[in-house]
C-alpha positions as CSV (number, residue, x, y, z in Angstrom):
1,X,-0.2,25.6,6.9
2,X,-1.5,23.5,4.1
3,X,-2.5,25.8,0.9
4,X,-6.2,24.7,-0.7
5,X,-5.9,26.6,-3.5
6,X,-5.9,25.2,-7.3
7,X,-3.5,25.3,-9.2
8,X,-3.4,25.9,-12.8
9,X,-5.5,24.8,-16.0
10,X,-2.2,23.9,-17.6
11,X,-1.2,21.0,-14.3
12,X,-4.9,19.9,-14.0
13,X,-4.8,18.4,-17.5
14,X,-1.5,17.0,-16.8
15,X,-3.4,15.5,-13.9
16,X,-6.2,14.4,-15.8
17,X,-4.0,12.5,-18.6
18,X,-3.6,9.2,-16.4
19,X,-5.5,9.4,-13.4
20,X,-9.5,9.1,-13.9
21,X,-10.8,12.7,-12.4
22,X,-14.4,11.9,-10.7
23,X,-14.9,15.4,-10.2
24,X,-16.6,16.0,-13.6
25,X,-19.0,13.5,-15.4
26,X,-22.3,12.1,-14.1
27,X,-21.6,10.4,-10.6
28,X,-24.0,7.4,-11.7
29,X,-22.1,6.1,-14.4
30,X,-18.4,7.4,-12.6
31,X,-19.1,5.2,-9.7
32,X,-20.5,2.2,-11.7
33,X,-17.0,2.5,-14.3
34,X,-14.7,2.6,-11.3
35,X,-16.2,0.1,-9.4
36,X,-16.0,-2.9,-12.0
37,X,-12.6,-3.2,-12.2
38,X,-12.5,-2.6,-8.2
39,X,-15.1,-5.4,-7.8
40,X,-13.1,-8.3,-10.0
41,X,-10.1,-7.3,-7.9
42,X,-12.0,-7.9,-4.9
43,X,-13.7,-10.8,-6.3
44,X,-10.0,-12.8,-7.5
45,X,-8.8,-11.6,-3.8
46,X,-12.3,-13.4,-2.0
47,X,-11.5,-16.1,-4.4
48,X,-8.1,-16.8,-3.8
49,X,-8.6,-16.8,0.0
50,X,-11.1,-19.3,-0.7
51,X,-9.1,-20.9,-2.7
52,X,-6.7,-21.1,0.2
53,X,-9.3,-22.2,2.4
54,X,-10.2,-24.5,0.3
55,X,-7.2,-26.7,-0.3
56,X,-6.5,-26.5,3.5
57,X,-9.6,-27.5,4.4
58,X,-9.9,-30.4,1.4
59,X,-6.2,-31.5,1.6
60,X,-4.8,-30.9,5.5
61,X,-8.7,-32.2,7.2
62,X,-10.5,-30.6,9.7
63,X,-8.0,-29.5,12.5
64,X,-6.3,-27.5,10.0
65,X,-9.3,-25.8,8.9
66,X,-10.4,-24.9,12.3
67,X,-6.7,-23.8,13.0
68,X,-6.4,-21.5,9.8
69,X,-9.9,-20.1,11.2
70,X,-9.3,-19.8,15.1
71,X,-6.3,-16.9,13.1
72,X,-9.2,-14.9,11.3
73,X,-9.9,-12.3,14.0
74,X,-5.8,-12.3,14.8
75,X,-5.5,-11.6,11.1
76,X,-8.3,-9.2,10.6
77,X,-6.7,-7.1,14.1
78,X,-3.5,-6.1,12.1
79,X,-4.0,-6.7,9.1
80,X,-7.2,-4.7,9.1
81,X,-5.3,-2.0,11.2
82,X,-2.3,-2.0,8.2
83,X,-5.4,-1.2,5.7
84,X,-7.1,1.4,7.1
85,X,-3.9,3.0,7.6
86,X,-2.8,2.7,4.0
87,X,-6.9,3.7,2.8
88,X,-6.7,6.5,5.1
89,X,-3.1,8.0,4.1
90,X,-4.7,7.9,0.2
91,X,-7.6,9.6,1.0
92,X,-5.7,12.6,1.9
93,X,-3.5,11.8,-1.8
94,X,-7.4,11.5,-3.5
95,X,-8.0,15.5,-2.1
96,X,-4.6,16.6,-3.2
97,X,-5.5,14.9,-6.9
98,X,-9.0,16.6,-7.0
99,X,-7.5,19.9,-5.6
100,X,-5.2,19.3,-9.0
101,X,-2.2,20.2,-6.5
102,X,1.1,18.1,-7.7
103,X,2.9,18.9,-5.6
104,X,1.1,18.8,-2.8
105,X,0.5,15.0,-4.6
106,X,3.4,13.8,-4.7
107,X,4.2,15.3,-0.5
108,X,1.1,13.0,0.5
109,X,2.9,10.2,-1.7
110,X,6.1,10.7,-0.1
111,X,4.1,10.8,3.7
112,X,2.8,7.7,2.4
113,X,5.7,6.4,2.6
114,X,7.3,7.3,5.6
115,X,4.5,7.0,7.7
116,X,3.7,3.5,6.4
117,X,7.2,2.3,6.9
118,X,7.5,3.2,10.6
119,X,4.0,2.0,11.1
120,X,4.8,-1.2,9.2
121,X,7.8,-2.0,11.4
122,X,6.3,-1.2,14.8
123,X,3.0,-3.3,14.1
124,X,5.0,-6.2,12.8
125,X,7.1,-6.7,15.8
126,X,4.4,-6.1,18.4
127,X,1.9,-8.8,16.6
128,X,4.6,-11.3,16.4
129,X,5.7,-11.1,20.2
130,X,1.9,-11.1,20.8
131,X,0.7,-14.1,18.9
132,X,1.0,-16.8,21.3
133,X,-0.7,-15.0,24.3
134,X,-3.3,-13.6,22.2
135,X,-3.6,-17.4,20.8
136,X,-4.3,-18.9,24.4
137,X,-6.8,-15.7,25.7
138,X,-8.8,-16.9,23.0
139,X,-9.5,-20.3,24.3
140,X,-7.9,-21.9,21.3
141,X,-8.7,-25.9,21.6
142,X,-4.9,-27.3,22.5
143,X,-5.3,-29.8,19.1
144,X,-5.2,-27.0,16.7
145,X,-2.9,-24.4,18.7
146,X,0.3,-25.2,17.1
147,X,-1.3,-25.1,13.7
148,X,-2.8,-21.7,14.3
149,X,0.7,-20.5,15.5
150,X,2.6,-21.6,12.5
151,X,-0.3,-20.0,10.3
152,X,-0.9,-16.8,11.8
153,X,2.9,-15.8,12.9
154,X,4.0,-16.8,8.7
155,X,1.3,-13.8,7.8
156,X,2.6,-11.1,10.6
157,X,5.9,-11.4,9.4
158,X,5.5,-10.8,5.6
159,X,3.4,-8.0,6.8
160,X,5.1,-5.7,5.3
161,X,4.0,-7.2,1.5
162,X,1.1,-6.7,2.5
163,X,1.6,-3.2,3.1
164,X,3.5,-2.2,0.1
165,X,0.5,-3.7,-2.1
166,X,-2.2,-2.0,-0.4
167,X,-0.4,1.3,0.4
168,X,0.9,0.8,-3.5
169,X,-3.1,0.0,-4.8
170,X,-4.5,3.1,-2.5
171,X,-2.3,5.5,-4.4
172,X,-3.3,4.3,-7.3
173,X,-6.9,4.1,-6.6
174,X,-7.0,7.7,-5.0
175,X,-6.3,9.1,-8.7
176,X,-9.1,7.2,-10.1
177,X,-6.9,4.0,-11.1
178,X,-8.8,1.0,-10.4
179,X,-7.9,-0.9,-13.5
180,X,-4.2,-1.7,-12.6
181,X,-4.4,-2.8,-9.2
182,X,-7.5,-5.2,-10.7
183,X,-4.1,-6.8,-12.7
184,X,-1.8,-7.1,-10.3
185,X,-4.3,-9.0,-7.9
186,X,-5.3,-11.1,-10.6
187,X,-1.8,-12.5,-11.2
188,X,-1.2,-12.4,-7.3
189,X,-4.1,-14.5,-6.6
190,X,-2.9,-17.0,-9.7
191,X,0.2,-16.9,-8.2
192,X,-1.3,-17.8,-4.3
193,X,-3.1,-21.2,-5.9
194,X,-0.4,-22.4,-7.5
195,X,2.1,-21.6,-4.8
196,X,-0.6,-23.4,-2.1
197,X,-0.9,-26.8,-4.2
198,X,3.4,-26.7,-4.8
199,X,3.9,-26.2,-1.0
200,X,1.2,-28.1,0.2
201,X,1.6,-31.0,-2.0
202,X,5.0,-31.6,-2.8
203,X,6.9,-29.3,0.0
204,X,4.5,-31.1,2.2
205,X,4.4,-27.8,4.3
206,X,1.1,-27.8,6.4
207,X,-0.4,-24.8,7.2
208,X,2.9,-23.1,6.8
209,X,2.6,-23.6,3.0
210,X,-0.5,-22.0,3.1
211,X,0.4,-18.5,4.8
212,X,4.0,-18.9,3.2
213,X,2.2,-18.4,-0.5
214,X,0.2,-15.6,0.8
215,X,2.9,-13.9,1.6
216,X,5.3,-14.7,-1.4
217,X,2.2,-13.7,-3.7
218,X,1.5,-10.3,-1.4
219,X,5.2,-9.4,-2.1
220,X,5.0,-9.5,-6.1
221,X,1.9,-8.1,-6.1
222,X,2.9,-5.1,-4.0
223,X,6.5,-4.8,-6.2
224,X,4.9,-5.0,-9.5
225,X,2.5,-1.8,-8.2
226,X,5.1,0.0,-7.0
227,X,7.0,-0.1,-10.1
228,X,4.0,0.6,-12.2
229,X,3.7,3.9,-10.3
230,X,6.7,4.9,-11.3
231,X,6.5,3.6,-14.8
232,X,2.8,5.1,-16.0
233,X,2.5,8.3,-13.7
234,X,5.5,10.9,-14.1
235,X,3.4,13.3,-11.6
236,X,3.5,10.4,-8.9
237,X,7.4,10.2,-9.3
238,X,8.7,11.3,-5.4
239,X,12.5,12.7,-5.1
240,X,14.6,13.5,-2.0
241,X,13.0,16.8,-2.2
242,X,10.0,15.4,-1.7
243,X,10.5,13.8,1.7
244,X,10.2,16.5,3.8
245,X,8.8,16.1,7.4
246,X,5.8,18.4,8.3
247,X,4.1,17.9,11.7
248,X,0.8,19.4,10.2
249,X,0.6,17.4,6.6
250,X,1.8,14.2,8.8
251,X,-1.3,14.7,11.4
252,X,-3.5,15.4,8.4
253,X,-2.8,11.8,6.9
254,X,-2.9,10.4,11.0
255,X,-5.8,11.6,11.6
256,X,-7.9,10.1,8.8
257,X,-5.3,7.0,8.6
258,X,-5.6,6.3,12.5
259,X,-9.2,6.9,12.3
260,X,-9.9,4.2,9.8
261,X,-7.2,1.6,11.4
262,X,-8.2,1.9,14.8
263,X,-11.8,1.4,13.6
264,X,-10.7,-1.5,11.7
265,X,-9.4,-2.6,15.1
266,X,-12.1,-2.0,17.6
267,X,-14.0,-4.0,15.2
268,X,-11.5,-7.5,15.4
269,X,-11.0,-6.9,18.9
270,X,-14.9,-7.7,18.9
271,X,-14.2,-10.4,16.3
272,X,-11.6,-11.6,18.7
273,X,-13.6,-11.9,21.8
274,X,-16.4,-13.5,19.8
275,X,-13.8,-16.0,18.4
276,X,-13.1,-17.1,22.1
277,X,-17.1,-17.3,22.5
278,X,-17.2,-19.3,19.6
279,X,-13.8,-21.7,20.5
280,X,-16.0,-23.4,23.1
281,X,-18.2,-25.2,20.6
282,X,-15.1,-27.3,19.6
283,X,-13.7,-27.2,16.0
284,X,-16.7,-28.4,13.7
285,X,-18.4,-25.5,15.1
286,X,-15.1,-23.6,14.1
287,X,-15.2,-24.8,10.8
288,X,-18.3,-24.4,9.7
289,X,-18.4,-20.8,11.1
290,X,-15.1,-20.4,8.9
291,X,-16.5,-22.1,6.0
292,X,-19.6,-19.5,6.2
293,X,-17.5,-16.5,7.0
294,X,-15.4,-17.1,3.2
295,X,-19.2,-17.3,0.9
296,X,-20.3,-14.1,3.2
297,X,-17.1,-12.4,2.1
298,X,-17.8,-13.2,-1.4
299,X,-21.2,-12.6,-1.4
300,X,-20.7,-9.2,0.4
301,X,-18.1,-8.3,-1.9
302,X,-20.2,-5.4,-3.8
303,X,-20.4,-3.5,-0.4
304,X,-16.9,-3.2,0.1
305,X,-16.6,-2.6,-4.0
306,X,-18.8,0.9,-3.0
307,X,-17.2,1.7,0.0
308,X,-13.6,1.9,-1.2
309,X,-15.2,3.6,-4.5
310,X,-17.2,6.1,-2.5
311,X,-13.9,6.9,-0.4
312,X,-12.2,8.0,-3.6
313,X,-14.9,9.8,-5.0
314,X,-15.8,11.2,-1.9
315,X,-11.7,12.1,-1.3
316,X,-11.4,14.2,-5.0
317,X,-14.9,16.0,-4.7
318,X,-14.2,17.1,-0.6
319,X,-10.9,18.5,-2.7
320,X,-12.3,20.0,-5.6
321,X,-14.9,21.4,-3.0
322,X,-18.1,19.6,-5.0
323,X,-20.3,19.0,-1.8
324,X,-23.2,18.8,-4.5
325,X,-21.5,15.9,-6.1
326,X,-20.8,13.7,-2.8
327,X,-24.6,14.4,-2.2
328,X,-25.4,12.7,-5.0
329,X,-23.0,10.4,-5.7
330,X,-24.0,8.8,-2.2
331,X,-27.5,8.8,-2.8
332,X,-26.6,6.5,-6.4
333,X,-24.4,4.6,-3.8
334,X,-27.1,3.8,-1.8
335,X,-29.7,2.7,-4.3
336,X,-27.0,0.4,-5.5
337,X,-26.1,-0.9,-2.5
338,X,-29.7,-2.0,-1.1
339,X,-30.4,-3.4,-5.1
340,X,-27.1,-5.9,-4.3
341,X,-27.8,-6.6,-0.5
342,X,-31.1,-8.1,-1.9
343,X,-29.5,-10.7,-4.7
344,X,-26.4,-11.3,-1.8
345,X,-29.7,-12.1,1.2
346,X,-31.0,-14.5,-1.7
347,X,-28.2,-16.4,-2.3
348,X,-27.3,-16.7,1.8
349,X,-30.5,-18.3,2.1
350,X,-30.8,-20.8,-1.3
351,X,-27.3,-21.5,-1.8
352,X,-25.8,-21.6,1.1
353,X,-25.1,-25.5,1.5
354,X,-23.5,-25.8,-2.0
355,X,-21.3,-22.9,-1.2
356,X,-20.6,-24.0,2.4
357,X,-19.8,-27.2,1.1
358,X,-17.0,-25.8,-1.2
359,X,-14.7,-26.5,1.6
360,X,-15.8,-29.3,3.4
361,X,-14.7,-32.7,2.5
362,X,-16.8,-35.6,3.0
363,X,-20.1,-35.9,4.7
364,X,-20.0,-33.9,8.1
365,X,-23.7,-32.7,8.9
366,X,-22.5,-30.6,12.3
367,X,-20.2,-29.1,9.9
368,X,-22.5,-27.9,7.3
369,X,-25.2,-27.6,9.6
370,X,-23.1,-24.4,11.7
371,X,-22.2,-23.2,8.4
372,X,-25.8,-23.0,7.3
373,X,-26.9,-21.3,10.5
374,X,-24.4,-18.3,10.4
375,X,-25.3,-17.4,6.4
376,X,-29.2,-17.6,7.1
377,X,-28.7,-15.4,9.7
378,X,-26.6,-13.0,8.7
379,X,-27.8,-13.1,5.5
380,X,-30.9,-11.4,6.9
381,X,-29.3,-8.2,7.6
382,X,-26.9,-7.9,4.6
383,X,-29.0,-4.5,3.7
384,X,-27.6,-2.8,6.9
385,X,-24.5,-4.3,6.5
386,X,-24.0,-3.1,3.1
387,X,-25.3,0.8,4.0
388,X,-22.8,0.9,6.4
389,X,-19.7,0.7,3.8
390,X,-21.5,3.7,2.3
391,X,-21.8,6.1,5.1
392,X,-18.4,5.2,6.7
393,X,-16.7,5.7,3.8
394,X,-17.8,8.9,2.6
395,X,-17.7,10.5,6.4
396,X,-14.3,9.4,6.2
397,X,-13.5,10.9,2.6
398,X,-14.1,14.1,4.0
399,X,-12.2,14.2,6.8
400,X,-15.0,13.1,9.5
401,X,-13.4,10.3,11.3
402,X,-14.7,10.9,14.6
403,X,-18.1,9.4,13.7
404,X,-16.8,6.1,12.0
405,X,-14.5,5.1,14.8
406,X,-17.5,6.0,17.5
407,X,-19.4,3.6,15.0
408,X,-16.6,0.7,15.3
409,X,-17.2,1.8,19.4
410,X,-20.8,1.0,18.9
411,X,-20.3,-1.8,17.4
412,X,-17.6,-3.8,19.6
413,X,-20.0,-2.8,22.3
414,X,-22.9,-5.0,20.6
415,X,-21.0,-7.6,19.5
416,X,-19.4,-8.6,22.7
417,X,-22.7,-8.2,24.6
418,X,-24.4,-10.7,22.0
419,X,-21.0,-13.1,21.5
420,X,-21.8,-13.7,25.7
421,X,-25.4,-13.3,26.9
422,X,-27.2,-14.7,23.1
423,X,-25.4,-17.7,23.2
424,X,-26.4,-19.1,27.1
425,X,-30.0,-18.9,25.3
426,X,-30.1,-20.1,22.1
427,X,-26.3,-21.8,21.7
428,X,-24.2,-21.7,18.5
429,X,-27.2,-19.3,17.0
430,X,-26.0,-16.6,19.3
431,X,-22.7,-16.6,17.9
432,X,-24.2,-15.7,14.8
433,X,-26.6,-13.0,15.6
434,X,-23.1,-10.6,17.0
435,X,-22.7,-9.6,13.3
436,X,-25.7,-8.6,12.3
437,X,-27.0,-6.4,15.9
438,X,-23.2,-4.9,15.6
439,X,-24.1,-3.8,12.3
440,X,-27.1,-2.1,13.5
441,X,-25.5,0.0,15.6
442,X,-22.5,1.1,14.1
443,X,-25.1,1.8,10.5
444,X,-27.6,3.8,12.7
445,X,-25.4,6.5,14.0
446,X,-23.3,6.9,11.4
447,X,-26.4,7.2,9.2
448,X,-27.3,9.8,11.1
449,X,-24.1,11.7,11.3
450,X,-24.0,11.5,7.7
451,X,-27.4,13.4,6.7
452,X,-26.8,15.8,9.7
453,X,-23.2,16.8,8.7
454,X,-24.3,17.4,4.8
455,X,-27.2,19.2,5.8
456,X,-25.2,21.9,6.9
457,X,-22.9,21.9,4.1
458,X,-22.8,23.5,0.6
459,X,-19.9,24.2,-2.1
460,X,-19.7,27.7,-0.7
461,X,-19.1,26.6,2.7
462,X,-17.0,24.4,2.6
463,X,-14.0,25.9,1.3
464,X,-14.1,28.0,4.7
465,X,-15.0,25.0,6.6
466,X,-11.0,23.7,5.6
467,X,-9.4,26.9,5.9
468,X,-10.7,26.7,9.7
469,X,-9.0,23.8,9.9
């Protein structure tokens, strides 16, 4: 059985030397400090995908637009599943860094590992034998089905870049390190534009070129993290002594890791299904919809700043048993997050044509017109959307994973029922509303299951609460 206890003064201010320790300090100005460097990361990673999006939309025309877009949900499936395995494995290494256990540390490091490379392998063969059938379910239109192939099968086979990165940043993130992934994704996403204008260009590559540079930049981004692990933190250094099977430490990383990937996943299988709604407009309704989808994940990119933040704050304090802090950290969280859903609802509404148009070339009115639609209307509900990062996040950071994935539940649910009754009523607008009602009920229960669950909790309960477990 896994031991909770701390361990001494002495190790926690070894600890404390490198790694940012959010159990102490004001939980205002803590969140707000580790969430800057965690919000330019995600802002060069938005912007390089735009970026992406961009020069295929620009240079390749239309069809390959549409084709790179018709691969979103695909994309989001396992590559969303590979995230929330690799977030959900760290939040088990944030507990053991607020517990100020090393060596209990460096274990969860070293599960980490293995877990993410047999996870990695299986999930990258299955989604490569998959993509084709998966491509025609979807209703893909037959002029941009060979494009989407070439695209999406590139992406599942460096999948395992993708991987190392995330399951490289998470570690780093869950000892309060947000500064150094922020520098490795800068010089990834550099590396992503320059590599899409030499392949595109002059290797005349297509879509290929595309996918190909997202891959190649993944790869060094991931190695240069790995090796700056090893480099900066001594305490995160794993041996052969480390890598030691356990059934019980492996299902405690599986259950929170599974949790958040099959959640990840219920959600694109909805994304899926409403992409094979949406294929039936024909590809300028694809592209706008695409084009809208990259400003609202720019826009949005402060809720999923506080949702990764709150998951690591959430992870030390559950460790260093500081319900009191997750209380109140959450409630900053949330004031925070309804203050940027406002400014992100403005600019959805009064910018969205000069931002839709980023990746649009030429006059095409259908084009811009879809795009339009899809950020006025989801624009309208960014509050709930942005809540819902919060609550999910910290249920998850302690271990509560059932009500997040009944959330993703919830919310598949709603967005297939929209994606196909909506849209016999009121069109292409019906493919837009899915979002923003799947949001609602996926933020309303877990709402709830949050203020329930820490009702009932206090610092003196809660060390008994994990012993039980």
């Amino acid at each position: 059985m896994f031991n909770f206890n701390r361990i001494s003064f002495h190790l926690r201010g070894r600890l404390k030397e490198s790694g940012k320790d959010m159990t102490v300090g004001k939980p205002f100005s803590l969140i707000i400090f580790y969430s800057v460097p965690l919000l330019l990361g995600n802002i060069f990673q938005q912007m390089y995908n735009m970026v992406d999006t961009i020069i295929v939309g620009r240079l390749l025309g239309t069809d390959a637009l549409a084709a790179v877009g018709n691969t979103g949900p695909m994309n989001f499936l396992v590559l969303g599943f590979a995230y929330g395995v690799t977030s959900g494995f760290a939040v088990i290494t944030a507990q053991r860094f607020g517990a100020h256990d090393e060596k209990g540390l460096r274990w969860s490091v070293a599960m980490n590992i293995m877990l993410n490379v047999a996870i990695g392998i299986f999930i990258t063969v299955l989604s490569c034998v998959l993509t084709m059938p998966i491509l025609r379910a979807i209703n893909t239109p037959q002029e941009i089905i060979g494009q989407s192939f070439t695209y999406i099968f590139i992406i599942y086979l460096g999948l395992g870049a993708m991987i190392l990165y995330n399951a490289s940043a998470c570690i780093l993130r869950a000892v309060g390190d947000s500064r150094s992934p922020l520098l490795f994704l800068i010089f990834s996403s550099l590396l992503n534009i320059v590599l899409d204008l030499v392949l595109i260009i002059f290797g005349r590559m297509g879509v290929a070129g595309a996918a190909l540079a997202t891959v190649i930049s993944q790869l060094v981004a991931g190695i240069g993290s790995a090796v700056w692990i090893w480099v900066r933190y001594p305490f995160l250094r794993v041996t052969k002594k480390d890598f030691v099977w356990d059934a019980y430490f492996a299902i405690q990383h599986l259950r929170i890791g599974l949790n958040m990937a099959f959640q990840f996943s219920i959600t694109a299988i909805g994304v899926i299904v409403l992409q094979g709604a949406l294929n039936v407009f024909g590809a300028a309704k694809i592209a706008g919809y695409t084009a809208a989808q990259k400003v609202e994940q720019l826009i949005t990119v402060v809720a999923m700043t506080l949702g990764v933040t709150m998951a690591n704050y959430g992870g030390q304090n559950w460790g260093a048993n500081r319900i009191d802090r997750i209380k109140e950290g959450t409630n900053k969280a949330v004031i925070i997050s309804l203050i940027f859903s406002v400014i992100a609802l403005a600019m959805a509404w009064l910018l969205s044509d000069q931002m839709a148009g980023m990746f649009i070339s030429g006059s095409q009115p259908e084009v811009l017109g879809a795009a339009r639609t899809y950020l006025q209307v989801c624009g309208t509900f960014f509050p709930v959307l942005f809540l819902l990062f919060i609550y999910r996040n910290v249920l998850q950071s302690i271990g509560m994973g059932f009500w997040p994935l009944m959330g993703g539940v919830f919310e598949l649910i709603a967005r297939i029922l929209v994606a196909f009754v909506l849209p016999r009523f009121i069109g292409y607008a019906g493919i837009c509303f899915a979002g923003p009602v799947a949001w609602i009920f996926a933020t309303l229960p877990l709402g709830i299951a949050y203020y329930h669950i820490m009702r009932g909790l206090n610092n003196e309960n809660i060390l008994a609460m994990k012993m039980k477990k």
